[in-house]
N, C-alpha and C positions, 0 to 999 in steps of 0.2 A: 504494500500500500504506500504512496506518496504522497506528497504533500504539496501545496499549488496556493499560493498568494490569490485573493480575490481577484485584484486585478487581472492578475494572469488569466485565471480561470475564464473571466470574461473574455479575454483577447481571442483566447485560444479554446473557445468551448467546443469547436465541432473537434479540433483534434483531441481532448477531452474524453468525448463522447465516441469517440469510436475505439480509446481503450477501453473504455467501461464498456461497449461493448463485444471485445475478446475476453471481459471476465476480469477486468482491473478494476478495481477500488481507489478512488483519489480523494484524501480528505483537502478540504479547503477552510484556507486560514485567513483571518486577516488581524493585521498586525502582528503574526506568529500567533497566535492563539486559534485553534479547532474549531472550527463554526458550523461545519456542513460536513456531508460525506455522501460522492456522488457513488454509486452504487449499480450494476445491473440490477433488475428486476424480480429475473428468474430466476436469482439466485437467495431466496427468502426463505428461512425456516418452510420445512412442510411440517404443521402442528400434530398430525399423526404421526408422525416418524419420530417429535421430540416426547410423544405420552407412552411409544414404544419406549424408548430407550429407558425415558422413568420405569416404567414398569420391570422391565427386564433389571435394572438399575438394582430397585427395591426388594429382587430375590437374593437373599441371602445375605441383605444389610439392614439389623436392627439395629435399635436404641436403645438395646438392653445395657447396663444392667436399670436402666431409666425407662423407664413408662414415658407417653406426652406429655401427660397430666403433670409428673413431676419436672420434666423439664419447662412447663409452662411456668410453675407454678418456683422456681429457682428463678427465670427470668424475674417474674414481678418481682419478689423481692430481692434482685442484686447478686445473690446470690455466684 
């Protein structure tokens, strides 16, 4: 992923836009700092493929020797 001053980005958006899409990422800055991130499209989380992996994730990773309840319940007070 690279990085591209406002200005530039503007100068040069169609050459921009035709790495984004071969599949590059270009965050855009101004003043050095992150503001934007041009991005393909098609390449977007698929939400069933991210509740597969949970799934598959959560066999054979508990919380023992803690319950929720007790880990919730350690949060609220500081613990």
């Amino acid at each position: 992923m690279s990085e591209v001053g406002a200005y530039e980005a503007k100068t040069h958006l169609s050459q921009l836009l035709e790495r984004v899409a071969r599949g590059d990422r270009v965050v855009i800055t101004k003043h050095g700092v992150p503001v934007a991130v041009l991005a393909p499209v098609g390449r977007q989380t698929d939400p069933e493929r991210v509740a597969t992996a949970l799934r598959r994730f959560r066999k054979g990773n508990t919380l023992k020797p803690n319950s929720v309840r007790e880990l919730i319940e350690e949060g609220r007070n500081g613990s």
